[in-house]
C-alpha positions as CSV (number, residue, x, y, z in Angstrom):
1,X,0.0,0.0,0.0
2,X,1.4,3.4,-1.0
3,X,1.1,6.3,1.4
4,X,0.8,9.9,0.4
5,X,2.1,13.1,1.8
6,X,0.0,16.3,1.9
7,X,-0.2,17.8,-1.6
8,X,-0.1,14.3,-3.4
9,X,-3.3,13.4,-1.1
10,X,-5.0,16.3,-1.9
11,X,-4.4,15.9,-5.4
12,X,-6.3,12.4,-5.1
13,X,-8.9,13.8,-3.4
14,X,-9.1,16.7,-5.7
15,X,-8.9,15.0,-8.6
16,X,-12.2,12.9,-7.2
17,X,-14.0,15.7,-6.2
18,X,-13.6,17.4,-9.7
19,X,-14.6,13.9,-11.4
20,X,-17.3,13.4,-8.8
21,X,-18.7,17.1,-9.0
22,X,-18.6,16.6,-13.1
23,X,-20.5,13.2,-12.9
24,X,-22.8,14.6,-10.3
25,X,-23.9,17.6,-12.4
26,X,-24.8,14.6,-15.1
27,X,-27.0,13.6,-12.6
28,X,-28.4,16.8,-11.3
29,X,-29.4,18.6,-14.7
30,X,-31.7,16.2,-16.1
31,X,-33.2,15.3,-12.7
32,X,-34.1,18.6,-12.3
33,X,-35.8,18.7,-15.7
34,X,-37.5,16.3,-14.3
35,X,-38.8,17.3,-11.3
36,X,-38.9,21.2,-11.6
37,X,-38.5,23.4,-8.8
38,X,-41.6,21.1,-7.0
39,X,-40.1,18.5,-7.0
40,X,-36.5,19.6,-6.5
41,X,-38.6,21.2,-3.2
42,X,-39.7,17.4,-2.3
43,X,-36.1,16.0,-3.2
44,X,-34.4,19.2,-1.1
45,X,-36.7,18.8,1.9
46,X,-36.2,15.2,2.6
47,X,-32.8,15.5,2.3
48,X,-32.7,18.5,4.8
49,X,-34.4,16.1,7.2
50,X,-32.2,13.5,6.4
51,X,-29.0,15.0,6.3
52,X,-29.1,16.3,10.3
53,X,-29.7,12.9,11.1
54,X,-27.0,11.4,8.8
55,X,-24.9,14.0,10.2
56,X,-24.8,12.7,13.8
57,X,-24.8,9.1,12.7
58,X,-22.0,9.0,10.3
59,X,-20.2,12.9,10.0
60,X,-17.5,11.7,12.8
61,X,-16.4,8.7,11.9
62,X,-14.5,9.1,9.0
63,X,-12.6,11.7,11.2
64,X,-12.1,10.3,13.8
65,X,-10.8,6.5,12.7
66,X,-8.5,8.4,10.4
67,X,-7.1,10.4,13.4
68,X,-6.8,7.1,16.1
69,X,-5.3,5.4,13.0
70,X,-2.8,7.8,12.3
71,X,-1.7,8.1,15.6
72,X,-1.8,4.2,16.4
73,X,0.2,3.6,13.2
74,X,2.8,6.3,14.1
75,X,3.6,4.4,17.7
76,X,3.9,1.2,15.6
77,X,0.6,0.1,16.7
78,X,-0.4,-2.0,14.3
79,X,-2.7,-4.6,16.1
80,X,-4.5,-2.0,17.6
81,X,-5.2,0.1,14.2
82,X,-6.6,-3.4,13.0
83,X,-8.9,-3.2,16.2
84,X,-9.9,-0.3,15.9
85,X,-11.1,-0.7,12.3
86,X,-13.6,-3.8,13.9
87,X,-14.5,-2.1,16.9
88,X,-15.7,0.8,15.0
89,X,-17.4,-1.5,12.1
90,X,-19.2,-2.9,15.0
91,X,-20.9,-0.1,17.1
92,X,-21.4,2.2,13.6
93,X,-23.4,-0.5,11.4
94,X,-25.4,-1.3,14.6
95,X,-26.1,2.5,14.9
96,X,-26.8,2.5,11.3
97,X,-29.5,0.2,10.8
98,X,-31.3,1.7,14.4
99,X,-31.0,5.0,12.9
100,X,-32.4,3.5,9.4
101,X,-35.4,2.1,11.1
102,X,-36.5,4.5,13.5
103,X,-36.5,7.4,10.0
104,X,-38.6,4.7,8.4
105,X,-40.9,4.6,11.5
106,X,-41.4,8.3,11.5
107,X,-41.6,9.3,8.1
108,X,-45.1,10.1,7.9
109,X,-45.1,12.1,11.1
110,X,-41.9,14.6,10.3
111,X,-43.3,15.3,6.3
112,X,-46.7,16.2,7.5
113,X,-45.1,18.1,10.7
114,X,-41.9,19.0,10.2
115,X,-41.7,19.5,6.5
116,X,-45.0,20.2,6.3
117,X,-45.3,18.5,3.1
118,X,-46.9,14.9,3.3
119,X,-45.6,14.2,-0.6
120,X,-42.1,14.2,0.7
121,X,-42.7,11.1,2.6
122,X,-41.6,8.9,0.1
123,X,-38.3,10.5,-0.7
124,X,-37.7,10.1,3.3
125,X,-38.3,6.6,3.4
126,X,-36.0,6.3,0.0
127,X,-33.2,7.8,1.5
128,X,-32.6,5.3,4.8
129,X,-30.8,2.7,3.0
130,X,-28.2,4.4,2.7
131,X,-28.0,5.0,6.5
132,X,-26.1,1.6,7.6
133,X,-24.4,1.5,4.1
134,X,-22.9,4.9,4.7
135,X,-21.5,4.1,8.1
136,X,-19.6,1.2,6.8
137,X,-18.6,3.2,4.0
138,X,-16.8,5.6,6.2
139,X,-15.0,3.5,8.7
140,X,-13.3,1.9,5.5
141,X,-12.8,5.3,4.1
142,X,-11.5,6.6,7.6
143,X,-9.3,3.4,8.0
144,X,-7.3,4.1,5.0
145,X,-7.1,8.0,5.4
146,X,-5.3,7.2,8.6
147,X,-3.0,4.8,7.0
148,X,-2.0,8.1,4.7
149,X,-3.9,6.2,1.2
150,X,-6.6,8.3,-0.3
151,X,-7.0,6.3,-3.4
152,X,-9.4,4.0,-1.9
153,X,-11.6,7.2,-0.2
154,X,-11.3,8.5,-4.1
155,X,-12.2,4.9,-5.7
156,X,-15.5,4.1,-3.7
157,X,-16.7,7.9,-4.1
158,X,-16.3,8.2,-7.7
159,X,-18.6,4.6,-7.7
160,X,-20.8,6.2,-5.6
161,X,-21.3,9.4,-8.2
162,X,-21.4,7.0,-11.2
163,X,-24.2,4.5,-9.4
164,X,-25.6,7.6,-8.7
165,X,-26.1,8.6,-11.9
166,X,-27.3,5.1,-12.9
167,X,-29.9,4.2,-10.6
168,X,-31.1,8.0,-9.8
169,X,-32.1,8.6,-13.3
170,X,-32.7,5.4,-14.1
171,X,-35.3,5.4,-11.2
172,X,-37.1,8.5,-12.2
173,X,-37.4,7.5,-15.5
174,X,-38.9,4.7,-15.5
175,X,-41.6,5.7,-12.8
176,X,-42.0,8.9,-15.2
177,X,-43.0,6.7,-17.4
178,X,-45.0,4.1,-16.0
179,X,-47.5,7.5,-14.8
180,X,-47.3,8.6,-18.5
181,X,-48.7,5.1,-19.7
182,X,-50.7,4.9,-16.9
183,X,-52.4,8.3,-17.9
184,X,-52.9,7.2,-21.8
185,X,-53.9,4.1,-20.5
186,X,-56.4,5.4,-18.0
187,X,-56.8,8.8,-17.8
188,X,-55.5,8.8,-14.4
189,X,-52.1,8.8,-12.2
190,X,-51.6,6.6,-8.9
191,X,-55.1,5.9,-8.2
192,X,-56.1,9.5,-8.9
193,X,-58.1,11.1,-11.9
194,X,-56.2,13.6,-14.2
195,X,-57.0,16.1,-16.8
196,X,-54.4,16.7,-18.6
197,X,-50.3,14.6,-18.9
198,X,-48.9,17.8,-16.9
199,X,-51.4,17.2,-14.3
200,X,-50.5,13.2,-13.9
201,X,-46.8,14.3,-13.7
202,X,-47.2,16.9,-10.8
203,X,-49.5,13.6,-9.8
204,X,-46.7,11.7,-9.7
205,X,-43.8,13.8,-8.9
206,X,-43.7,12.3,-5.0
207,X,-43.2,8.9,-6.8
208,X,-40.1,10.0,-9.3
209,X,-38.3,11.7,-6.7
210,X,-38.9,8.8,-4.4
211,X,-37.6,6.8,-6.7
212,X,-34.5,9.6,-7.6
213,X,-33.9,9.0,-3.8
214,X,-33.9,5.3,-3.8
215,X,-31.0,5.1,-6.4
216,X,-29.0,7.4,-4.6
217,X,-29.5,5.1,-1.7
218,X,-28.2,2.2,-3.9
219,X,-25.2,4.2,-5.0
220,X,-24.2,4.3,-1.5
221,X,-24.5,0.5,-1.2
222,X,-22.5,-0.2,-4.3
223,X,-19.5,1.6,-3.0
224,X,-19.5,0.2,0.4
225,X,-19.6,-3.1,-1.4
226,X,-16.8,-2.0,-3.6
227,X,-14.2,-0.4,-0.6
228,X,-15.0,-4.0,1.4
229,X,-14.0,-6.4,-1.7
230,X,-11.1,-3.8,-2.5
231,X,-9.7,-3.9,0.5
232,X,-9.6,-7.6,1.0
233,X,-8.2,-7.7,-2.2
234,X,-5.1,-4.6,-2.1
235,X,-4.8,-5.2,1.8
236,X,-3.8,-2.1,3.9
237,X,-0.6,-2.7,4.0
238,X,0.2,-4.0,7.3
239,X,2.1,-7.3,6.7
240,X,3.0,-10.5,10.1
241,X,6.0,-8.9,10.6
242,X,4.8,-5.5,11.7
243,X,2.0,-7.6,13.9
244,X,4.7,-9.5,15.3
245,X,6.4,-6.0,16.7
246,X,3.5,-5.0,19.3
247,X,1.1,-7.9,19.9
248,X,-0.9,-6.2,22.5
249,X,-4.1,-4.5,21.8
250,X,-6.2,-2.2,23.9
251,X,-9.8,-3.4,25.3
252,X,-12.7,-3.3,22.8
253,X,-15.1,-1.2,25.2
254,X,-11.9,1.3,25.9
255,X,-11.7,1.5,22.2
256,X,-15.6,2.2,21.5
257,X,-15.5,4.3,24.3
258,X,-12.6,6.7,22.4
259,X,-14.4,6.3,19.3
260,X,-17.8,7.9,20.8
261,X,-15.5,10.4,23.0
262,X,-13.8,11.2,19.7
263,X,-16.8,11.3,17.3
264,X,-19.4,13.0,19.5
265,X,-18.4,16.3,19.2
266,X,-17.0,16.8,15.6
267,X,-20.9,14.5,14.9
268,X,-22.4,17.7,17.0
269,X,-20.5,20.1,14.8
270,X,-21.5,18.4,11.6
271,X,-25.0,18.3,12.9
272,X,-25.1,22.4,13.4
273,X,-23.6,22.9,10.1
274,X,-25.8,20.7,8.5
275,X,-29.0,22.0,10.7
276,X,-28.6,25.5,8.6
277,X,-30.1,23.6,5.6
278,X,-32.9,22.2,8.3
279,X,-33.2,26.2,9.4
280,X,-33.8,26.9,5.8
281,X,-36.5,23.9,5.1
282,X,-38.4,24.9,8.6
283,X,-38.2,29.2,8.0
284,X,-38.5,29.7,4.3
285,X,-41.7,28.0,3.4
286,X,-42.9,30.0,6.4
287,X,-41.4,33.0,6.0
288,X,-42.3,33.2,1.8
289,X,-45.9,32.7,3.1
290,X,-46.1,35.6,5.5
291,X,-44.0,37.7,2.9
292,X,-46.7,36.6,0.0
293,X,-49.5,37.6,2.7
294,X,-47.6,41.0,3.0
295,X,-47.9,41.5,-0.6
296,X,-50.3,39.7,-2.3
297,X,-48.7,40.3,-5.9
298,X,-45.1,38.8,-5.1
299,X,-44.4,35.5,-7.3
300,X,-47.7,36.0,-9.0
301,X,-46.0,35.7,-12.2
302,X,-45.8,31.7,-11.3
303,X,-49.5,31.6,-10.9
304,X,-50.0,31.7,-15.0
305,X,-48.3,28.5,-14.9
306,X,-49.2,25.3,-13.2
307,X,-48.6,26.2,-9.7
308,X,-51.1,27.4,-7.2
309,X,-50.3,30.2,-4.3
310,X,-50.4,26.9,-2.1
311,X,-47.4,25.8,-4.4
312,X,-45.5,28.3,-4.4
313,X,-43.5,28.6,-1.0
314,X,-42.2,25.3,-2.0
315,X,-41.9,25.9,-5.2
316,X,-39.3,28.6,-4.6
317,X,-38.1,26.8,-1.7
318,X,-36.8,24.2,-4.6
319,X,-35.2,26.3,-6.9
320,X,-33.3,27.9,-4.3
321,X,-31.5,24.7,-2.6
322,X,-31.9,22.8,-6.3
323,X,-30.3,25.0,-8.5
324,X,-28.3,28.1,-6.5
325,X,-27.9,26.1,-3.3
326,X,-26.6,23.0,-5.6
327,X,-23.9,25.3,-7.5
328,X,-23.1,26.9,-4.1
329,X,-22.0,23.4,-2.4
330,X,-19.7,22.3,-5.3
331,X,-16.3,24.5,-4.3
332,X,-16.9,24.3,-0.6
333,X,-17.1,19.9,-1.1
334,X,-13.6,20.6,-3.3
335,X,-11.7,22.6,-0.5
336,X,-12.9,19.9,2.1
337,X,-10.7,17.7,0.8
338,X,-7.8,19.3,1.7
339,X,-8.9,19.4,5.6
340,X,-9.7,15.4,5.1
341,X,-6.0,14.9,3.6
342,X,-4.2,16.7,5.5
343,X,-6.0,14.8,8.6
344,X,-3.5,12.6,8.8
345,X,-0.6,14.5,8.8
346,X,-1.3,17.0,11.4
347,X,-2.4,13.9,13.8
348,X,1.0,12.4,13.0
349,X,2.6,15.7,13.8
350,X,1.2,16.7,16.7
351,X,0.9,13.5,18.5
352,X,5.0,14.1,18.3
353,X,5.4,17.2,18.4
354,X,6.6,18.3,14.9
355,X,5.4,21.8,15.1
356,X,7.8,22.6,11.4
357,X,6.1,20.3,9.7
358,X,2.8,21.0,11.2
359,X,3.1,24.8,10.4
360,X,4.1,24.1,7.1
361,X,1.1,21.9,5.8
362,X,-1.4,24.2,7.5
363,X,0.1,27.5,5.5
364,X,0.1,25.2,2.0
365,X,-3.8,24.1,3.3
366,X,-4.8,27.7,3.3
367,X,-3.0,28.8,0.8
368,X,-4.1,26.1,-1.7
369,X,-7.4,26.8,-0.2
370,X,-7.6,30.6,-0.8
371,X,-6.6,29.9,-4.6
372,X,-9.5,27.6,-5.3
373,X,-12.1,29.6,-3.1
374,X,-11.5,33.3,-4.2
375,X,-12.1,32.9,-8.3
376,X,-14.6,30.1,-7.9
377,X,-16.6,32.3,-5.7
378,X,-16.4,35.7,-7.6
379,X,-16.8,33.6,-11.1
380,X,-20.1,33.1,-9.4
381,X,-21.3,36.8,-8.4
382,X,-20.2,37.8,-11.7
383,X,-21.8,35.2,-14.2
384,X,-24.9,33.3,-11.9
385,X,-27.4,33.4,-14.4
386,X,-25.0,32.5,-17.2
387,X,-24.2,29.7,-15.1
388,X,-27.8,28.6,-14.0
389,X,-29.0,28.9,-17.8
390,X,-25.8,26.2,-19.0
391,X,-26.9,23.9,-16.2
392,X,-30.2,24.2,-16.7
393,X,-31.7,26.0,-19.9
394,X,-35.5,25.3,-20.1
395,X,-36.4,26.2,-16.6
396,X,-36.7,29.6,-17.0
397,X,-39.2,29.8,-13.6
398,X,-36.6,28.5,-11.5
399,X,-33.3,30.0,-12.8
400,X,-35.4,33.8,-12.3
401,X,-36.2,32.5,-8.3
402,X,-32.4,31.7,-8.5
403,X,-30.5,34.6,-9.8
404,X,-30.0,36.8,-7.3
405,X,-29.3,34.4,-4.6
406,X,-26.9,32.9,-6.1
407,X,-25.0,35.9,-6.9
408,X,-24.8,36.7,-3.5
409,X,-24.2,33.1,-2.2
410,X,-20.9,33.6,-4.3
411,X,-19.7,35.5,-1.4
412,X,-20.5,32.8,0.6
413,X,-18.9,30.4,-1.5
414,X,-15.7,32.1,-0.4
415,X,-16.0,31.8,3.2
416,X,-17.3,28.4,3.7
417,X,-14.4,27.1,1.3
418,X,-12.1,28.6,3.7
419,X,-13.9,27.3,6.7
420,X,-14.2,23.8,5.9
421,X,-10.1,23.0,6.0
422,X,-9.9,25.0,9.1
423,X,-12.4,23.5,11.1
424,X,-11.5,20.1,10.3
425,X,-7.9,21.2,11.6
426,X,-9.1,22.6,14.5
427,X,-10.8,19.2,15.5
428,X,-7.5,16.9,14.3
429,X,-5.4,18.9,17.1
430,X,-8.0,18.0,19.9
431,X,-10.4,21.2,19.6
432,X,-13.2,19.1,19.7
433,X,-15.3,21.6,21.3
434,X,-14.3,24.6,19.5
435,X,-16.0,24.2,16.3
436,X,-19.2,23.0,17.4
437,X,-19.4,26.3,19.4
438,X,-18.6,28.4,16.0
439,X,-20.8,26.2,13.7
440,X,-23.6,26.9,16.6
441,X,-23.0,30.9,16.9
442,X,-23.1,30.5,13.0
443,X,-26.3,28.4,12.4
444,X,-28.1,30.9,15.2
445,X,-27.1,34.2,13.5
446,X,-28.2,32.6,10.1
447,X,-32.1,31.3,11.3
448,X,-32.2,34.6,13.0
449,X,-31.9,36.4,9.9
450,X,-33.9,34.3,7.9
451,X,-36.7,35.0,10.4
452,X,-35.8,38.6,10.1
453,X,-35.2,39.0,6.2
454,X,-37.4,36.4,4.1
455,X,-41.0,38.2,5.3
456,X,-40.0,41.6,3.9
457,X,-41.5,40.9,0.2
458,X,-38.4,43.2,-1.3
459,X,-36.4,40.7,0.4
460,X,-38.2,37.1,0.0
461,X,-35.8,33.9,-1.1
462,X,-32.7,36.9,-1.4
463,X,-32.5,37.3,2.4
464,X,-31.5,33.1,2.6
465,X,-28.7,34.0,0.5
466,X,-27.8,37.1,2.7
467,X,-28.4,35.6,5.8
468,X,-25.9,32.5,4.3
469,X,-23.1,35.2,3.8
470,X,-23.5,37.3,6.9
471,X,-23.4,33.9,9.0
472,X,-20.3,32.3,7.4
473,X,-18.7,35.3,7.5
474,X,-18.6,34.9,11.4
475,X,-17.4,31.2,11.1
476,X,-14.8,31.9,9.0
477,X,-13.0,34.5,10.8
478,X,-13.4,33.2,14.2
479,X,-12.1,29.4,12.7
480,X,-9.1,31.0,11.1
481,X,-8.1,33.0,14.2
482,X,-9.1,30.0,16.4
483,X,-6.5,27.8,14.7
484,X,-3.9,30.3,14.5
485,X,-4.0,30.6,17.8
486,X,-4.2,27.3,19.4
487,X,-0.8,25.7,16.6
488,X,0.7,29.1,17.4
489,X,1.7,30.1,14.2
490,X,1.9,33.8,12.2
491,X,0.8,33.3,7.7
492,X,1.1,36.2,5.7
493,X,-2.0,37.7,4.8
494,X,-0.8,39.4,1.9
495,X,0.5,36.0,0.6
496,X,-2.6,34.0,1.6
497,X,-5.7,36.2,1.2
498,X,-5.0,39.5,-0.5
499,X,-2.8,38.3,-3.2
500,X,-5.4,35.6,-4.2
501,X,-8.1,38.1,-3.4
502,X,-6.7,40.6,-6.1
503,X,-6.3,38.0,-8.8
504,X,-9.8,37.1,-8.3
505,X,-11.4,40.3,-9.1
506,X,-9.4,40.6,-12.1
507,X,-10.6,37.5,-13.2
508,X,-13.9,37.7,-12.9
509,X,-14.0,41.0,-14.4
510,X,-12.6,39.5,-17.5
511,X,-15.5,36.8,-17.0
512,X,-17.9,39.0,-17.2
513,X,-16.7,41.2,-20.3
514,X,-15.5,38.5,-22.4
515,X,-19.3,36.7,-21.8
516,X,-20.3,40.6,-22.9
517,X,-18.3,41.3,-25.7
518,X,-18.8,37.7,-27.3
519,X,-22.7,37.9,-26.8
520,X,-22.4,41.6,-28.6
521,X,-20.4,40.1,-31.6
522,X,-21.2,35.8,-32.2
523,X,-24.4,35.4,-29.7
524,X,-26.2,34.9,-33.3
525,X,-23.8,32.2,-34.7
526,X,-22.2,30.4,-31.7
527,X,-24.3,28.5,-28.8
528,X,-24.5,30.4,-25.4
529,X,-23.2,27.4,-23.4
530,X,-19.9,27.7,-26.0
531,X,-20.0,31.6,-24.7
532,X,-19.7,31.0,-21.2
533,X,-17.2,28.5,-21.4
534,X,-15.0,30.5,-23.3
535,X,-15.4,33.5,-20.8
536,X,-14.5,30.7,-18.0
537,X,-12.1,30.0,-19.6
538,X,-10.5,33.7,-20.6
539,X,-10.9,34.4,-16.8
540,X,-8.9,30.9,-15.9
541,X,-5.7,32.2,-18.2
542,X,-5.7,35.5,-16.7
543,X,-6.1,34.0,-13.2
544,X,-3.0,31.8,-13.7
545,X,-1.1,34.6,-15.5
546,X,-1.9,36.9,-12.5
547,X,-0.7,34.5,-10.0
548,X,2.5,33.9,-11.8
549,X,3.3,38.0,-12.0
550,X,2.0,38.0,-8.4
551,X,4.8,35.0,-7.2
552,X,1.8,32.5,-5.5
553,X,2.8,30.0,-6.0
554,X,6.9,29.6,-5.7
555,X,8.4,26.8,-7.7
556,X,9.1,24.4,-5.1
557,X,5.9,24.7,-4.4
558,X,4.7,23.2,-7.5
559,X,7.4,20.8,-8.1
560,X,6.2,19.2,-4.8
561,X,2.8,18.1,-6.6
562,X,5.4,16.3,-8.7
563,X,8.4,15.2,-7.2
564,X,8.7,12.9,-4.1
565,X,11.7,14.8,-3.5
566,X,10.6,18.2,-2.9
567,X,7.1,16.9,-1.3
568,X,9.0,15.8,1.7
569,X,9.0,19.3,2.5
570,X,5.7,19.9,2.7
């Protein structure tokens, strides 16, 4: 088994994430075609249900059997790390399939009281397989992060995306068109009377996402399947004779019990970060009715269509969390991946004391970081509806409820992608605590505001997007001077932020006027889609450029994503 440094793991993970994220788009864009912003409001609501749950199930354990790995594998405790691995396979599946059942057991009480939305029931039930399958998933991802081998944690998720894509659509689509048959068949939909094909679709839009859910569930499955059979196939590299050194293993329940201890509170901080998508299910619906009470002409440009004022909270509710709120997760998941590689690392080095090396991979973390984060978000405020009509031309409804908030959730884009690394950092050097206390203050200031903005009608669906910024604005400066402060360490702002920062405006200014000047000149002979890929594009070659006349990134620098060599220095 081969083990990778820092910048070599993140490239793995990286290179995942960007296959993942490309694969998953696949997915997205025709399944959103397929539900419209209804049921993208039934798919989203589930999942924000879901995903709290998940969160305290499953969010710690990749974590934390990557950082009692790491640490048992750097004292030559290689019995143990093999304990571990079952101890934690154990209590994690057994929590998995309790957590499964009881969801199942409830789903028809939290989608007609919590989501307030008994046609999302369906999608909840869908979704629990993937409970006990994901915890399984994790402690085999977890085991090999520890041991310093992404490839595995990069295998199974790229199976995941492309199962995904497989069973999700293939799901929908063929429950899309079982209700059209039914319809020319019988007139009606599930049991139900229609009078027209639109009607028996809206009819059965409960049933397709459902089903949409149900192969994502499966996805999850396949590559737990996959990372077991791999595993006993590659190994993990511990061979007899590195048994043979340390023979003696610590008690199971001492090693549950450090797993809980361990898990518990980065679980807790996953849950409050996660719980801001639960704020947004419970407050927006509520808040776009009082704000549509307030003024009873807002969004009645969406009544001409098929949608009644009943509709239309959740209608909204949809586009916002399946179009902007989609686009809005996908550089934020990227820059994660450099807090879950370098995991390892700063566990090694602070269990003994290597404070050079430690500084050293946290200034590349941010660094790397602030170079991903800075364009990707401002490429956002500058182009969002560009962007929303190549992902998803045709749904004109949706991509206007989407716009604005997505320009603004750019800015947001920023901080979060900063946040992620730092947090995960924080909770690798034993600051358990810490970032459940900043994701808390965070997901607090963020309800508060959606409470406070969404009911002004000027505001409506906008003020989720603002309250987003204004909250993860918080989190990321406290996390950045929280981990500053507790490895001790000085980075150079100009170097890290500002440099980055600068680039990034320049960029997406050329974004912006290259998608202007090519729509004043060729919008008549060349695609859009092939116009905002070449303004990408323009903006990517100045970005580089600028970072080169700026000195960002130093040579050694880049000739450790290359060389073994140099990457021992980093």
């Amino acid at each position: 088994m081969k083990k990778q440094g820092f910048l070599k793991g993140s490239a793995i993970l990286l290179g995942m994430v960007i296959i993942t994220k490309g694969i998953g788009l696949i997915f997205k864009m025709p399944l959103t075609h397929i539900l419209g912003g209804t049921g993208m409001g039934y798919f989203s609501s589930a999942f924000a249900i879901f995903t709290p749950i998940f969160a305290v199930v499953v969010a710690g354990i990749p974590s934390t059997i990557a950082r009692m790995t790491a640490e048992n594998y750097a004292f030559e405790r290689f019995c143990n790390v093999r304990k571990i691995k079952r101890c934690a396979m154990l209590m994690f599946s057994l929590l998995g399939i309790i957590s499964a059942v009881v969801i199942i057991l409830l789903a028809r009480f939290l989608s007609t009281n919590v989501i307030k939305e008994p046609n999302a029931m369906w999608a909840l039930i869908a979704v629990t397989p993937s409970i006990p399958a994901a915890t399984m998933l994790s402690v085999e991802r977890g085991y090999y992060e520890g041991l310093k081998n992404m490839i595995p944690t990069a295998v199974s998720e790229i199976v995941e995306t492309i199962f995904k894509l497989i069973f999700g659509l293939g799901f929908a689509y063929l429950v899309l068109n079982y209700a059209k048959r039914e319809y020319y068949t019988t007139g009606g939909c599930f049991g139900q009377y229609c009078h027209s094909l639109d009607e028996a679709i809206t009819t059965a839009l409960p049933f397709i996402t459902g089903a949409a859910v149900l192969g994502v569930s499966l996805s999850t499955c396949a590559a737990s399947i996959y990372i077991i059979i791999s595993g006993k196939i590659h190994g993990d590299g511990i061979n007899k004779k590195m048994f043979s050194q340390d023979m003696i293993t610590d008690n199971s329940f001492s090693i549950m019990e450090k797993l809980i201890k361990n898990a518990f509170p980065i679980a807790v901080a996953a849950l409050i970060t996660t719980l801001t998508n639960t704020f947004d299910l419970i407050s927006i619906n509520s808040c776009l009715k009082k704000a549509m009470l307030a003024d009873h002409t807002l969004f009645s440009e969406f009544v001409a269509t098929d949608l009644t004022r009943k509709m239309i909270p959740n209608f909204v509710y949809g586009s916002y969390s399946g179009l902007a709120m989609m686009i809005y997760g996908l550089v934020p998941t990227l820059t994660a991946m450099f807090g879950k590689s370098i995991l390892p690392s700063l566990s090694e080095c602070w269990s003994v004391g290597d404070k050079c090396t430690l500084e050293k991979n946290l200034r590349g973390m941010m660094l790397i970081t602030s170079l991903i984060a800075f364009p990707s978000g401002i490429g956002i405020c500058v182009i969002p509806r560009e962007i929303l009509e190549f992902l998803f031309s045709g749904r004109a409804n949706e991509i206007a409820v989407s716009t604005i908030p997505l320009c603004i959730l750019g800015i947001a884009v920023v901080l979060e992608a900063v946040t992620i690394p730092c947090l995960s950092a924080l909770q690798t050097i034993g600051k358990l605590s810490l970032p459940v206390v900043i994701s808390l203050v965070g997901g607090i200031i963020k309800l508060s505001l959606n409470i406070l903005l969404i009911p002004i009608p000027e505001v409506n669906i906008i003020g989720a997007a603002i309250s987003a910024v204004i909250s993860q604005a918080v989190i990321c400066i406290w996390s950045i001077l929280a981990l500053l402060k507790a490895v001790n360490i000085k980075i150079s702002i100009k170097d890290i932020f500002i440099k980055p920062f600068f680039a990034s405006l320049l960029c997406g200014a050329v974004a912006r006027l290259s998608y202007d000047i090519s729509c004043k000149y060729f919008i008549n002979i060349v695609n859009f889609r092939i116009i905002t890929l070449f303004s990408i594009f323009s903006a990517v070659i100045m970005y580089v450029f600028l970072l080169y006349l700026l000195c960002v990134m130093p040579k050694n620098q880049i000739k450790a994503l290359f060389f073994k060599k140099t990457l021992k220095n980093y």
